[in-house]
N, C-alpha and C positions, 0 to 999 in steps of 0.2 A: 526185777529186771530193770526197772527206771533208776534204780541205786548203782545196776552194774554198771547200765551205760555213761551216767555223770562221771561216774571213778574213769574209766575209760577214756572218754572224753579231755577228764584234767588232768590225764598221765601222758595226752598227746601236745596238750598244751607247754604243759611241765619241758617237754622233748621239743619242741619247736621253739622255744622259748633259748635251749640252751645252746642248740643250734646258730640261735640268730645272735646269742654272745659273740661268737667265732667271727663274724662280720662287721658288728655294730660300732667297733670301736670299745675300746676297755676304758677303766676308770680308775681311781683310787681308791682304796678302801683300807682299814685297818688292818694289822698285820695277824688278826685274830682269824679272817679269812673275811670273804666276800658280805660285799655292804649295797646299798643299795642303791645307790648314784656317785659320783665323779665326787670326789674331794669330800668326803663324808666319811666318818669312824664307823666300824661295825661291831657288834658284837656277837656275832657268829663265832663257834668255837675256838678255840685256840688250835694252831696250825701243830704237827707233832715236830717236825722236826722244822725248826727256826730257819730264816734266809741266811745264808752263810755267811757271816764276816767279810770285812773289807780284806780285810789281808788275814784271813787265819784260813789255814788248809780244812778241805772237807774231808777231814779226818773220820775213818769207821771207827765207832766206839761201840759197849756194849752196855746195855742196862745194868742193874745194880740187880743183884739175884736174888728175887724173893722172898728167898727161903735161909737166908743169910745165918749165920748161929745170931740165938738169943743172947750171947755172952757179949757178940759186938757193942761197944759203946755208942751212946746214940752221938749224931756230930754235935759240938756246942758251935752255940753262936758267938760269931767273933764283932759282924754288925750286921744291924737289921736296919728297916726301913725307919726315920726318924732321927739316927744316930747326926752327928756331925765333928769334923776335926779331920786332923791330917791325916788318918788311916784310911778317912771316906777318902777325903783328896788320891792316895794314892791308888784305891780300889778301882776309883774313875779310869785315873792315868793311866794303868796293866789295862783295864778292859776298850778302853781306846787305841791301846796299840793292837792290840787284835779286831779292831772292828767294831768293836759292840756299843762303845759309849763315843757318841756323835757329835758332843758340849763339851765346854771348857769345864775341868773340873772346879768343883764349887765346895766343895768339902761338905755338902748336904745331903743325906741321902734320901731323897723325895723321890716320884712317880718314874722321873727318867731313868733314875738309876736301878729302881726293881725293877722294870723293864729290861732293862740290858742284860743284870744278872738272872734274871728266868731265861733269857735269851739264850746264856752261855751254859746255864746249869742244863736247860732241853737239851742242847748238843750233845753234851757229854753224859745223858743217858740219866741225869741225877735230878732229883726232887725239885720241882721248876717251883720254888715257896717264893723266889724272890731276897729271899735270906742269905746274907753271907755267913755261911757256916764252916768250920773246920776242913771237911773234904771240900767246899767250893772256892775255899781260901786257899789250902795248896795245888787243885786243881791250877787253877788260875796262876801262882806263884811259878810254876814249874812250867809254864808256856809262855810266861814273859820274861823282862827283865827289870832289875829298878828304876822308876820314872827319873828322869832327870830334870833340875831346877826348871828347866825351859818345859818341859814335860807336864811338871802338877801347874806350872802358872797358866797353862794352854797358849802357849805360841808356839808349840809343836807336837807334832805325833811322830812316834818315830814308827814306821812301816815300812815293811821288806818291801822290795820292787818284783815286778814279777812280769818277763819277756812279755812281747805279744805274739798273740798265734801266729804261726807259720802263714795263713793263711790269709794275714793281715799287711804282709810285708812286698804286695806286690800292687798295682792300680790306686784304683779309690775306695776306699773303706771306713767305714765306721766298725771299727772295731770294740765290741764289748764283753767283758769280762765281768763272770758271775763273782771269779774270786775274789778281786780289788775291788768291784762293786763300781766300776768305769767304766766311762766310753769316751776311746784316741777317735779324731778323726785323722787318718793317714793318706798321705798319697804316696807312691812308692816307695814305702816302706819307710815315711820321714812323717814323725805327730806334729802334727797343726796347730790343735787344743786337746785337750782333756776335762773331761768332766764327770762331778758324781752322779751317778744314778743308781736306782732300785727297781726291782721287778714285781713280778706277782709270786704270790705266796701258792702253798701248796694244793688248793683248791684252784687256782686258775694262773700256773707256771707259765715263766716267760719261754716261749719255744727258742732251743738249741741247734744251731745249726749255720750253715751258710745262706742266705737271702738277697733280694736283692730288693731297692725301695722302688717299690710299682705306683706310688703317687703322692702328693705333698698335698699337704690344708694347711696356712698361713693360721685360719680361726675356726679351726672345726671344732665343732660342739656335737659329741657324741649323741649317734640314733636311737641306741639303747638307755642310757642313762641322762640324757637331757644335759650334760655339763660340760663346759670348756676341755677342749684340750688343742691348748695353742701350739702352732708350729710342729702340726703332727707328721711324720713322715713314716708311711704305715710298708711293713716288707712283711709280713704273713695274715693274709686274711685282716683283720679286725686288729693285730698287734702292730702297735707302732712307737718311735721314737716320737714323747712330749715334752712341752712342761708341764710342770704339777705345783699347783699352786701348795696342793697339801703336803707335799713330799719339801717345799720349800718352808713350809710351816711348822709339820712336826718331826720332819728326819723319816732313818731306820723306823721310827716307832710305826709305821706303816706300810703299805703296799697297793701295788696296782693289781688290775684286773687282767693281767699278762703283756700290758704294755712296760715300756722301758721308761722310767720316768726323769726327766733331769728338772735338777730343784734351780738351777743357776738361768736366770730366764735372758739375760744378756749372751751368754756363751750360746743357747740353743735357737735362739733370735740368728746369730751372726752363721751357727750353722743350718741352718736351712735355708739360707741365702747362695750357702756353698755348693750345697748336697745338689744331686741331681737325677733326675728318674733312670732307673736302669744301676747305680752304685751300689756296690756288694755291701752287703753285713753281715757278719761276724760274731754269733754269741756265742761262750764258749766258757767252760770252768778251769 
């Protein structure tokens, strides 16, 4: 009986606990899933499906069938982790115009760049090893196009544009976009600035919808997790627009705890000087 009621007991804590997420303000954590305080790596399991691309469509895809014939050939590898030269160069370049690779390419293929391509191979239903292999080479090949000069040297990404909501084009709004991975500040229907940002992964998703920002912190240091999140402007419960030091630190290769994070701490300074209690937000795919 004294066994059943401890279990009891830390199954209500467990529940109160997840509860008081929802209000305390969120954090950063690795994109593996939920970590244990504000700007800190986790390693909590890996998310299934990846945070969407800056600019690549949330395409429905299907796993790979596994019951496949035995006569299939198994894929080869075109490059692995370690490789270097101008094929890593351009691997970077395709997977930066869709979002995935966040650096200049460097023709190395080290920690950033398995990352990206696990990132793109989970999308697409196929063996997240981090390996460029045969199917994840023309996977890839057949969604982009060839980098160009300015392209592999990084002083440009070339990405599609992509309107803003309907619902962004009227008043004052911060509007953001899960797909481009931005947030316009607009006032009638005219952008102000623009900035990057990321959200939380799929253990603790940034909420979708229309909002409105119900209060500003200049230097709030979350209740829950003990850690900075400066110039917070919170529009649901415990989720709000920050910066991130971590998200300024290590990119995509992370995530928050359902907050919106901007890595740019000048652009997010200047906007919540702007913003105002009661302005709409906008998150949306």
């Amino acid at each position: 009986m004294l066994r059943k009621n401890v279990a009891l007991r830390t199954l209500a804590a467990a529940a109160a606990l997840a509860v008081t997420a929802t209000v305390a303000g969120c954090s950063a954590q690795a994109a593996t899933g939920p970590s244990g305080g504000d700007d800190k790596p986790s390693t909590a399991p890996t998310s299934k499906k990846p945070t969407p691309s800056a600019s690549e469509p949330d395409e429905s895809t299907q796993s790979p069938s596994p019951s496949a014939s035995a006569s299939t050939p198994a894929p080869e590898t075109v490059m692995a982790p370690g490789a270097k030269g101008d094929q890593v160069k351009e691997l970077q370049a395709r997977l930066a115009q869709i979002g995935w690779f966040d650096d200049k390419p460097t023709g190395s293929y080290g920690p950033v760049t398995t990352s990206a391509v696990k990132g793109f191979q989970g999308k697409r239903g196929l063996p997240t090893t981090g390996t460029t292999d045969t199917v994840t080479w023309q996977k890839l090949l057949g969604m982009t196009t060839k980098p160009t000069r300015a392209e592999l040297d990084g002083t440009t990404v070339e990405k599609p544009k992509a309107k803003p909501d309907p619902r962004c084009m009227t008043g004052r709004v911060l509007c953001i976009s899960k797909t481009t991975r931005t947030l316009s500040w607009m006032v009638d229907g005219k952008v102000l600035s623009t900035m990057d940002v990321r959200f939380g992964s799929q253990y603790t998703p940034t909420r979708e919808g229309q909002f409105n920002v119900g209060w500003k912190s200049r230097d709030h240091v979350s209740t829950l997790y003990h850690t900075p999140m400066p110039y917070a402007m919170f529009f649901s419960g415990g989720q709000a627009v920050h910066y991130s030091s971590d998200f300024a630190a290590r990119g995509y290769n992370g995530a928050s705890h359902g907050c919106v994070n901007v890595r740019d701490k000048g652009k997010v300074a200047a906007l919540f000087d702007q913003v105002r209690t009661g302005d709409r937000v906008v998150i949306y795919w």
